[in-house]
N, C-alpha and C positions, 0 to 999 in steps of 0.2 A: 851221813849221820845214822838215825835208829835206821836199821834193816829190816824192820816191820815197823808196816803201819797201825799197828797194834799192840798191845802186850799180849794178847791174846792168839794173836792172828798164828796159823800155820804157813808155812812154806805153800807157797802157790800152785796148784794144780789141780784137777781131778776133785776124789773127795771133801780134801783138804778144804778148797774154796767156799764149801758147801757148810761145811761145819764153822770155818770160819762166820762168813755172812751171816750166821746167827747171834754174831756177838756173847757167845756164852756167858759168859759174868753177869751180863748188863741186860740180857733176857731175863734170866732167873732174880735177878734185884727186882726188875718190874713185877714179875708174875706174882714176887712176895708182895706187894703191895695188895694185889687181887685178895691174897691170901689172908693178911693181915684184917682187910678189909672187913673181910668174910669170918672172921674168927671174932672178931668182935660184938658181931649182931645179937640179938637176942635170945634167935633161935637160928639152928646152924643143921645144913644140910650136904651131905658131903658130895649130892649129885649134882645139886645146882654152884656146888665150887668147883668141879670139876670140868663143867661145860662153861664156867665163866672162866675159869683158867685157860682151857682150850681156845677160847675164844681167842685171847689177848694172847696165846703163843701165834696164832690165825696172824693176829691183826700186827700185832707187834714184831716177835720173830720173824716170820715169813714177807708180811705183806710190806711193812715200814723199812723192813731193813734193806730188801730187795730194790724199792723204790730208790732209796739213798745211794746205795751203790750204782746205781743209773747214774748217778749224773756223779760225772767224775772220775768214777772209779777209786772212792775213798779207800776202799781196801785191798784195793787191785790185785780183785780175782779174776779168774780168767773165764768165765760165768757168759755165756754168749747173752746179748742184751736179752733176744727172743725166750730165753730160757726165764731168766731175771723177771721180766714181764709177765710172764708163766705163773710163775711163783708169787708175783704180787696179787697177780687177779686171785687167784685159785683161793690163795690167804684171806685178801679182803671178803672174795665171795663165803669164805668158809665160816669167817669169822661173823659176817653178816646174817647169814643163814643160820650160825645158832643164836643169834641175838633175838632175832625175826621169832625163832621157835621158844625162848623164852620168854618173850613178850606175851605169845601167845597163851602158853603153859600157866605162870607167875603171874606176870603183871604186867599191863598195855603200856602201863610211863617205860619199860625198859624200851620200847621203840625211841623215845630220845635218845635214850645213853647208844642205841645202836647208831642213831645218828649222826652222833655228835663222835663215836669214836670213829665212824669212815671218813668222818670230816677232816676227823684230826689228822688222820695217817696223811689221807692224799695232799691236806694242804699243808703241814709241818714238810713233810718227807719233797715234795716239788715242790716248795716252796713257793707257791700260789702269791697272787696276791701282792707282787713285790717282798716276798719273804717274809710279810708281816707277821708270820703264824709259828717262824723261825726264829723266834729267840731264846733267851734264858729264861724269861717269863713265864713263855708259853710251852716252853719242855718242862718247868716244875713243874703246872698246872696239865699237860695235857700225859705224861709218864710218871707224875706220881701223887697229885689231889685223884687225877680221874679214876683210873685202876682202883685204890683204894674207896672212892665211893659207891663205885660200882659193882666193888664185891659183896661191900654191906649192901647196899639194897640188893644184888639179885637174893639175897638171904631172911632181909628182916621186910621186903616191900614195902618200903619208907626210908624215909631219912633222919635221923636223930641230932642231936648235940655230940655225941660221943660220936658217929660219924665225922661230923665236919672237924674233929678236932684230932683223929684220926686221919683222914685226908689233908690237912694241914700239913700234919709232922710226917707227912709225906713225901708231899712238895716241897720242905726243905732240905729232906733227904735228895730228893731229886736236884734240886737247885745243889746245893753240894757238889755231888754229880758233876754237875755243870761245870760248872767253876775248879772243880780238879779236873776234870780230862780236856777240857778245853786245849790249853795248854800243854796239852802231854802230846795233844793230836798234834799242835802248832809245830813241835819240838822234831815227831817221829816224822810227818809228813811233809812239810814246807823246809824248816830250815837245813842247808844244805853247809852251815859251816856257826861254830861256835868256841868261840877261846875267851879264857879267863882266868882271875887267879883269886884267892882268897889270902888276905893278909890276919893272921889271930893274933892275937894280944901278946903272945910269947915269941913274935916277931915270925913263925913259921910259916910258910905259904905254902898253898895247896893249889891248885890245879881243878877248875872250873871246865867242866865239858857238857855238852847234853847228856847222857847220861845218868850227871849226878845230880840237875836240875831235875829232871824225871822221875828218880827213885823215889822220892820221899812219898808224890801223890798218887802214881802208882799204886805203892803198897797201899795207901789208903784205899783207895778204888779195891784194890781186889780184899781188903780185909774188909771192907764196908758188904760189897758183894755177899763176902762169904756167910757176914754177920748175919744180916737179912734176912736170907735164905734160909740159915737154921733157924733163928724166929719166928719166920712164918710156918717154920714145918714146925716145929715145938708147938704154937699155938693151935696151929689146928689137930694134932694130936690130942693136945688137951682137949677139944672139944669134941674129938672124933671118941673120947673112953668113956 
């Protein structure tokens, strides 16, 4: 069936593997949330968005994705495990270490948000816990309430109403997310055989494959992506003039 595990995904190899494992689309969706986060506070500081953004490419990009790809080989790179492990530690440590130094800097409550994001990576990502930390739920809530609440406080140190409602419409962007690619993964990854047909009202029939069950949420995923991303950069531009 699909020949990548991905829509995203490159041909298997060397670089390629590398760039893939970041999930490009679906990194930069997350980061906007950081972003968005951060553009909404009261007062807006482009240093403390920049080392939160960092952070959550640390933690997210590197360390969570890394982990995933551990077990299984969802996107079967060719990525030596030792290497993979590299990558998660170095990520989480990195991302942890600027959290640590913002705590210090800003303000002491961001040592929660620093703990509660190692938390999330290591027990979403291995699936701790009998996978309890793995679901639809907990990926709105922990890629796209949390990023967004954490951009606003590293900015405004506090938490507001417009925050939480901010973070909100977050999580359902993220839950979205979920609920489109799910499916697309099921399609590209597991199923190995798919026939059908579509009967229209003008008696005509069409011709049901994986493929054409994919296209529609797809496109949505990477138009969502793409939407995002310029939102979040529009926004903070506006507040960067």
């Amino acid at each position: 069936m699909g020949e990548r595990p991905a829509f995203y995904a490159l041909q298997p190899g060397g670089w390629r593997d590398y760039l893939t494992l970041l999930h490009p689309p679906y990194t930069a969706w997350h980061l906007s949330y950081v972003a968005i986060g951060a553009a909404v506070a009261p007062q807006f500081n482009g240093v403390r968005l920049g080392a939160s953004v960092l952070a959550f490419f640390l933690a997210v990009g590197l360390a969570a994705h890394a982990l995933d790809e551990l077990r299984g080989r969802p996107l079967r790179t060719r990525i030596p495990d030792a290497t993979l492990r590299a990558i998660a530690a170095v990520g989480l440590a990195g991302a942890v270490a600027l959290g640590i130094v913002g705590a210090i800097v800003v303000d002491p409550w961001l040592f929660l948000f620093v703990g509660i994001g190692a938390f999330i990576v290591v027990a979403y990502n291995l699936e701790l816990f009998g996978g309890r930390f793995h679901g639809d739920a907990w990926f709105a809530v922990s890629w796209g309430a949390f990023p967004a609440l954490t951009g606003y406080f590293a900015q405004a140190e506090t938490t507001r109403w417009e925050a939480v409602l901010v973070a909100l419409a977050c999580m359902l962007f993220s839950a979205a997310q979920r609920r489109l690619s799910t499916p697309v993964r099921r399609l590209r990854r597991n199923v190995t055989e798919l026939e059908g047909r579509m009967r229209m009202a003008d008696g005509t029939e069409v011709g049901v494959d994986e493929s054409l069950i994919r296209e529609a949420p797809e496109a949505a995923l990477r138009a969502l992506a793409a939407g995002l991303s310029i939102l979040a950069g529009g926004m903070v531009v506006a507040r960067l003039r």
